[in-house]
N, C-alpha and C positions, 0 to 999 in steps of 0.2 A: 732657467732650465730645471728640470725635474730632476732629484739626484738619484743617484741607481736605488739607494735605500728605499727611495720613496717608491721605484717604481715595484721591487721586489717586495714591500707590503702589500700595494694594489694585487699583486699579482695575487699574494696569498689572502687576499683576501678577493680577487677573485674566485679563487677555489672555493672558499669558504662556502662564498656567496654559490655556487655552481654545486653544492654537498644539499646545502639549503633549498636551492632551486626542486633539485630532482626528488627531494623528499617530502615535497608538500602536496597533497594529494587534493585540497579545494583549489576549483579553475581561479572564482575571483583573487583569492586571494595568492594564486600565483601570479598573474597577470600583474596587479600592485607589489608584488615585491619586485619585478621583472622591473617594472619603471622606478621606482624607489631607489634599485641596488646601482642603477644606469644612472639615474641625477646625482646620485651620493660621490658616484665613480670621476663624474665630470664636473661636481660641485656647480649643476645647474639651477639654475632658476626655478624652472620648471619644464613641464614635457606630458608628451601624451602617447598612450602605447595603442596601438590600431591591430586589429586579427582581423586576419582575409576570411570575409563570411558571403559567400553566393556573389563571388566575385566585385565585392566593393569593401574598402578599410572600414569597419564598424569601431567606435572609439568605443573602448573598454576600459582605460582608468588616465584621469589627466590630474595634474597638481602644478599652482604655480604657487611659490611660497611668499612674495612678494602680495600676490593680491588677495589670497588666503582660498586660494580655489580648491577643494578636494574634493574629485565627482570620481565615480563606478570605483572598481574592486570592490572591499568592503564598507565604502562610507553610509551607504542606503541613499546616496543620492546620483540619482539618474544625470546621465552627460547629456545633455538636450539635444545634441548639433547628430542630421542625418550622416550617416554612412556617405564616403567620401567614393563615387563609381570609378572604375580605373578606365571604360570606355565613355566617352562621350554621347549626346544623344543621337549625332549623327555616325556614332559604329566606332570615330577615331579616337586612337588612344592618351587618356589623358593624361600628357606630357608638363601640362604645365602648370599644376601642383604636383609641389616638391616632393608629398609623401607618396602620390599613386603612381612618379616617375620613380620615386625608389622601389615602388613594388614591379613596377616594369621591368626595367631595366635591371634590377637585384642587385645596384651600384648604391654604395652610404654620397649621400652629398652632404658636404661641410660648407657652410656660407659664411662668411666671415661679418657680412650687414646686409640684413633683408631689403635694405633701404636703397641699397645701389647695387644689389646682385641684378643680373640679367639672365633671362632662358625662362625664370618665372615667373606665375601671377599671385604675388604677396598683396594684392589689391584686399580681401576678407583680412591678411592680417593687421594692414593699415587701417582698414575699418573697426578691426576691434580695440589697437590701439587710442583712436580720438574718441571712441567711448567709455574707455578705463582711464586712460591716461597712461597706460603703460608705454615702454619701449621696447619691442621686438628687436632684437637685434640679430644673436649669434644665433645658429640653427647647424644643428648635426642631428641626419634625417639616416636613421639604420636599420635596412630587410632585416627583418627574420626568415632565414629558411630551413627547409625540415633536411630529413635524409636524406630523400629524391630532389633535391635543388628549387625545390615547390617552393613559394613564398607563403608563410601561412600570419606574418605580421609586419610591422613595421613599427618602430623605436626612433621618438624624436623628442630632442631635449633640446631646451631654448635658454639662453642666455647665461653662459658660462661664465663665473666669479672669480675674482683672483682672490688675494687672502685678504684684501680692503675691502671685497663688496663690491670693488668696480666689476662693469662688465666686458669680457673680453675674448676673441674666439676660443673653437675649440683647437687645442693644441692635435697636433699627430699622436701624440701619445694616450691625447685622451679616446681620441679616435681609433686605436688600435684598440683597447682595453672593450669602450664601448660594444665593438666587432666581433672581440672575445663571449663578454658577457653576451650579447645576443645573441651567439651560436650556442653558447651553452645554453639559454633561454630557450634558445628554441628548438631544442631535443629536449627539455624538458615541458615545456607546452605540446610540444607532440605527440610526446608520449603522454600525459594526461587527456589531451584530444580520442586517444586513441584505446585509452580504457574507458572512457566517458563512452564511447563507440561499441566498444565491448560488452558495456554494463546495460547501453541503450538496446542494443540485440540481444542482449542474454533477456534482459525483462521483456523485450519484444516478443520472448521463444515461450516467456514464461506466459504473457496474459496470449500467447497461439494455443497454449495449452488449458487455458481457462473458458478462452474462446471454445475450444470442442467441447468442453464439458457443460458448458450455456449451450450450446446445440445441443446435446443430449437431454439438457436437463435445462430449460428456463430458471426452475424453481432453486438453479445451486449456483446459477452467475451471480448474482445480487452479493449472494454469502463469501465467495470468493474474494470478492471487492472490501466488504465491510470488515471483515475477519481482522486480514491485515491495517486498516486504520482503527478500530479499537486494540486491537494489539498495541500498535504505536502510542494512542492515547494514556493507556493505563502503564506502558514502559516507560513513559516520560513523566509521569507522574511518581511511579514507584525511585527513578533516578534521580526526584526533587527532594526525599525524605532524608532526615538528617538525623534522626535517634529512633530509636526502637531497632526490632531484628531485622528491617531492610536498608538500616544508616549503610551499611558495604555496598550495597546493591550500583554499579555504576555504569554509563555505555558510553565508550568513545564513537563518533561518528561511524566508526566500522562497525561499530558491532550494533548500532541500529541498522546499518545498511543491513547487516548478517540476520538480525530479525526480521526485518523486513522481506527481507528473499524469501524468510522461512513461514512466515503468514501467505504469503504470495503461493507459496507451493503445499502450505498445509493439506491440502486435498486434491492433491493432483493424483492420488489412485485413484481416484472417482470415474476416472476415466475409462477403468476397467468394469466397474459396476452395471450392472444389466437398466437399464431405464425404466423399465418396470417396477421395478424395486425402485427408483430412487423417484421417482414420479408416483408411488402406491398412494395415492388420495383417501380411498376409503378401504376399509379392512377386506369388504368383499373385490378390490378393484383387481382385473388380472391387464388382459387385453381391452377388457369394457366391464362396469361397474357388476356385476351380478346382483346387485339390489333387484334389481329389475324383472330374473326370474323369479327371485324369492315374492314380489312384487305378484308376479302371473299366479303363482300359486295361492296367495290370500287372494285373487280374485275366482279361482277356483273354488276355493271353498266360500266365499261369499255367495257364488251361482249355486251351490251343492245345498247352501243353507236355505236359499231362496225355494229350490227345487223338494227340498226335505217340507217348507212351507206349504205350496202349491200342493202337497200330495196327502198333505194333513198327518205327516207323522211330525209335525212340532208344533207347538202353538205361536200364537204373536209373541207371546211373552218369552217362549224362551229363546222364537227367532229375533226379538229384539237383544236379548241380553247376547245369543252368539254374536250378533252382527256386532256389537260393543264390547264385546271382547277380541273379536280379530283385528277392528278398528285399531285399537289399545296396541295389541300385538303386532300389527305392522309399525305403529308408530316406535313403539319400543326399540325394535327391529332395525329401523331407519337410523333412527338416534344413536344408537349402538354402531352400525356403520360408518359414523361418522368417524368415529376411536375421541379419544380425549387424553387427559392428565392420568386418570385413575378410574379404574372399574370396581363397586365394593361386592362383595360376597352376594348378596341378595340381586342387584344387575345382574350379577351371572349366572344364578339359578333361574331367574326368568327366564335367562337366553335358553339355557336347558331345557329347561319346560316345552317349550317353542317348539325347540329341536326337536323335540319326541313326539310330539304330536301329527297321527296319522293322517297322509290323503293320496291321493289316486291316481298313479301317472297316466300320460293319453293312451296309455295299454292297458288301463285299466287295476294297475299291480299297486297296492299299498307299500305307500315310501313312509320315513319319515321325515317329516315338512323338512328338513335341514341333513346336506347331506354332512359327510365326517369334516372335510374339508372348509366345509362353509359352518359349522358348530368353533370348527378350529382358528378359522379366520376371527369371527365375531366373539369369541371370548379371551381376544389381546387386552391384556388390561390396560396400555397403557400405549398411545398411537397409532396408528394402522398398520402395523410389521409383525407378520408370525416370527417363532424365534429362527425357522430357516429361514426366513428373508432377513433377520435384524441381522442374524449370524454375516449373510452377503452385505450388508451394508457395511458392519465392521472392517469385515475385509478388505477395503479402501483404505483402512492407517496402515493393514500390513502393506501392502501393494506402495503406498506413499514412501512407506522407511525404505521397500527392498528398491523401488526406483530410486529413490535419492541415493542413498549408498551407494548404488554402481557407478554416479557420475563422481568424474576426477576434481573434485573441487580443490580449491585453494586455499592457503594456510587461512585467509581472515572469511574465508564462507565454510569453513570446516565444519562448526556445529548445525548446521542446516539442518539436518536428515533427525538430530535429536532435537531441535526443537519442533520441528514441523512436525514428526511423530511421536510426540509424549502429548498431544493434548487432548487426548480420551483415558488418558491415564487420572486415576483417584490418589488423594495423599493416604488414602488408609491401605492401598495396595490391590485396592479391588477395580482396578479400569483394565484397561486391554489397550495394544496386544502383550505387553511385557510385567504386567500388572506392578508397575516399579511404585516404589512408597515418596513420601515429600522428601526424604533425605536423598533420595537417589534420581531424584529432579532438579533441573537448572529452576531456577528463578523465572528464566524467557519460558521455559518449556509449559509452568504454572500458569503464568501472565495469559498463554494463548489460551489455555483448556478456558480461564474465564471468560476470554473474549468470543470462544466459537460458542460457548453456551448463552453467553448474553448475545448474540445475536439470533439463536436459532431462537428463543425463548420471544422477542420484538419482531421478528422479522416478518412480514405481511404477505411475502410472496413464495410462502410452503402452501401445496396443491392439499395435504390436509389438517390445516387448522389457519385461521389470522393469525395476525402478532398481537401479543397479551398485551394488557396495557401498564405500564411502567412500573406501575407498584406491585403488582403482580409478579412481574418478573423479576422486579430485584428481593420481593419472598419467598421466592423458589429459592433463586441463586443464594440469601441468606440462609436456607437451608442446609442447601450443600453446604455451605461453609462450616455449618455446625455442626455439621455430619459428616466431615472431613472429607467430601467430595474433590470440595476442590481448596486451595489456599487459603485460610482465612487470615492472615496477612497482608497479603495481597487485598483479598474483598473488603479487609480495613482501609486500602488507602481506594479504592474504589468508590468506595461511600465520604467518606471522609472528605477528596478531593474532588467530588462530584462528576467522577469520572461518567459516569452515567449520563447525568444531564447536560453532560455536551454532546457527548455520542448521539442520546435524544433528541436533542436540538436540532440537528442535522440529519436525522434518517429516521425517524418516528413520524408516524401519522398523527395531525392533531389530535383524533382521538385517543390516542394511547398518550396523551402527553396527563395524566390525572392526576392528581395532589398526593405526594410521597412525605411520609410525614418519616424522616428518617429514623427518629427515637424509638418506631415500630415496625421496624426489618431487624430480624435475627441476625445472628452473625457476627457480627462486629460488635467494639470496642463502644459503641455510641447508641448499643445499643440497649430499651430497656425491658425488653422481651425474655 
């Protein structure tokens, strides 16, 4: 018999086990300690723990320590055998296996030997038997049920040991204990179910909101996506380093999960953003490209020059040279529309030039070629956004920070709002909207600002410009670093651990994929620039 001593340690050490249970927040590896804490409790054999999934027991983690079997929870080795139905094919309920009767009926069955019990069909266990060689013998088969009386598993341990090793049933007491453990199991599988459910509709809310912003904007779904997995990349990489200024730097699985939310939601003001703006392909684009009038007007004075010809006030010669100089000048024109990296000084006195030059609207009235707004559009130095529209673009981090901050978040999603909005922020103090310096920046907050610039910098699907091709962009991005843009610590372990050319690997177009000779990017530690 079991002496009270004995039973008052189990007990406390079911507690233990039930502190342990409710505190472990991965499913596999709750699920294997669920079966582990139940064979240790009844000094089994082995056993296998079944979750009610779409109405049939899917085996989740089995162990038998005699044959050396260890399959699902954390082993990486998959349980082979289908989900056991609890209806039959003909509708009735399948009564006669042992475990889909205990998910039925929500009664623990104890068998004292599978070999002479009657009511079931132990026929597959005998079959597995004369293939192993094993002996199936004892069997204690135990529901898991949730709050609402729901069956959401089932707990079955096979072949109970005395203190020889022989095999021998399960006593009541181990049966009681068992019963225990599996209720406390399964409020605690429940509740993990149930934040797993939580976190599945909260991301669900999160790519509903990514979703409209890809309705609005083709050109910022792509970005949305990628953002948060180089993010991830280059976090998991800076949490590999072990000397230098990021040896501290470290993430428990929460607080990837809490970066990850915060990549996921980094541009969810974008949503308030005029699509105009965020779709501006070319410098003249509003509603429709206005190239096209500027366009009508060189062909006006193309006919005006013709006309100047015909009438003998210009000769061939210098209606050849006008005609090659408007040529020149629309092409200029066009090109300029396009926006780019940088406009130098001499670009933009041409564009000037252009601007000032007289012709004739269909009233007759001398304009010049370029009205203020379209001089204004076409001398952005530097992509297709006046500074009132760059100004409206910005204002998607403040809109990001002031939306996140109004939601009730939780103690381990707390920093979300600051890292999602600190990554247009500079380490010299000059980004926006808080213009904070490197010291008064997280680590996550740095990691992201390089992840949204190395993607808009690759990225193939902005309306105006391709994505650069690799070497290009990580000589930008080793700029910034030099230039205290952005973290050059960070862009140290970037280069270093080739954060890059996995990123590349997986979202670069072959032809951006071009020979990076790294000892020739600025920036970093490796380099000789």
């Amino acid at each position: 018999m079991t002496s009270v001593l004995d039973i008052l340690a189990r007990l406390d050490k079911l507690n233990a086990i039930g502190r342990a249970l409710s505190a472990e927040t991965d499913l596999p590896r709750l699920l294997e300690a669920i079966l582990l804490a139940a064979k240790d409790f009844a000094n089994a054999d082995g056993g296998t723990l079944y979750r009610m999934v779409d109405g049939a027991l899917q085996f989740e983690a089995l162990r038998n320590d005699s044959l050396g079997f260890a399959m699902g929870g954390t082993t990486g080795t998959a349980i082979p055998f289908p989900p056991i139905p609890l209806q039959l094919a003909d509708g009735r309920p399948n009564q006669h296996m042992v475990v889909a009767h205990a998910a039925l009926s929500g009664q623990t069955v104890n068998i004292a030997d599978a070999y002479s019990a009657e009511g079931f069909d132990f026929s597959g266990t005998r079959a597995f038997d004369a293939r192993t060689g094993y002996r199936s013998q004892s069997f204690l088969t135990v529901p898991m049920k949730s709050h609402d009386g729901s069956i959401i598993g089932v707990l079955q341990l096979i072949n109970a040991q005395d203190g020889a090793g022989q095999i021998r049933s399960f006593t009541a007491e181990d049966q009681q204990l068992v019963e225990s453990l599996a209720s406390q199991a399964a409020i605690a599988l429940n509740n993990r179910l149930l934040i797993q459910q939580l976190e599945q509709l909260f991301e669900a809310l999160i790519n509903l909101i990514n979703a409209a912003i890809d309705e609005k904007s083709p050109y910022t779904g792509g970005h949305c996506e990628r953002v948060p997995l180089l993010t991830m990349m280059l976090a998991d990489a800076a949490h590999q380093v072990k000397s230098g200024p990021l040896a501290d730097f470290h993430m428990s699985e929460q607080d990837r999960y809490e970066l990850k939310i915060a990549g996921l939601l980094h541009d969810c003001g974008k949503i308030t953003t005029p699509v105009h703006v965020v779709d501006k392909a070319t410098k003249l684009e509003t509603i429709f490209d206005r190239i096209t009038l500027v366009d009508t007007r060189f062909e006006i004075l193309f006919r005006d020059a013709e006309i100047a010809l015909l009438k003998g006030e210009m000769d061939e010669a210098a209606y050849t040279a006008r005609i090659h100089q408007l040529e020149n000048d629309r092409e200029l024109l066009r090109a300029t529309n396009i926006g780019g990296e940088y406009m130098d000084e001499a670009h933009l006195h041409a564009v000037e030039t252009i601007a000032a030059m007289p012709w004739r609207d269909h009233d007759g009235k001398e304009q010049t070629f370029l009205s203020t707004d379209e001089l204004t559009n076409l001398s952005v130095r530097r992509g297709t956004l006046n500074e009132t529209e760059r100004n409206i673009i910005n204002h998607h981090i403040v809109m990001t920070i002031r939306l996140l901050e109004a939601l009730p978040w939780p103690a381990h999603l707390a920093r979300v709002p600051e890292y999602a909005g600190g990554h247009h922020e500079r380490m010299d103090g000059r980004g926006y909207p808080r213009g904070l310096t490197r010291e008064q920046m997280s680590v996550q907050a740095r990691i992201m600002g390089i992840a949204d610039i190395f993607e808009a910098l690759t990225a193939r699907d902005r309306p105006y410009k391709p994505g650069k091709p690799l070497s290009e962009s990580l000589t930008i991005l080793g700029r910034m670093a030099r230039d205290q843009h952005i973290d050059n610590d960070l862009f140290d372990v970037f280069m270093r651990e080739r954060v890059y050319l996995r990123y590349a690997e997986q979202f670069l177009e072959p032809s951006q994929l071009d020979h990076v000779d790294p000892a020739s990017i600025p920036g970093w530690s490796g380099s000789r620039c």
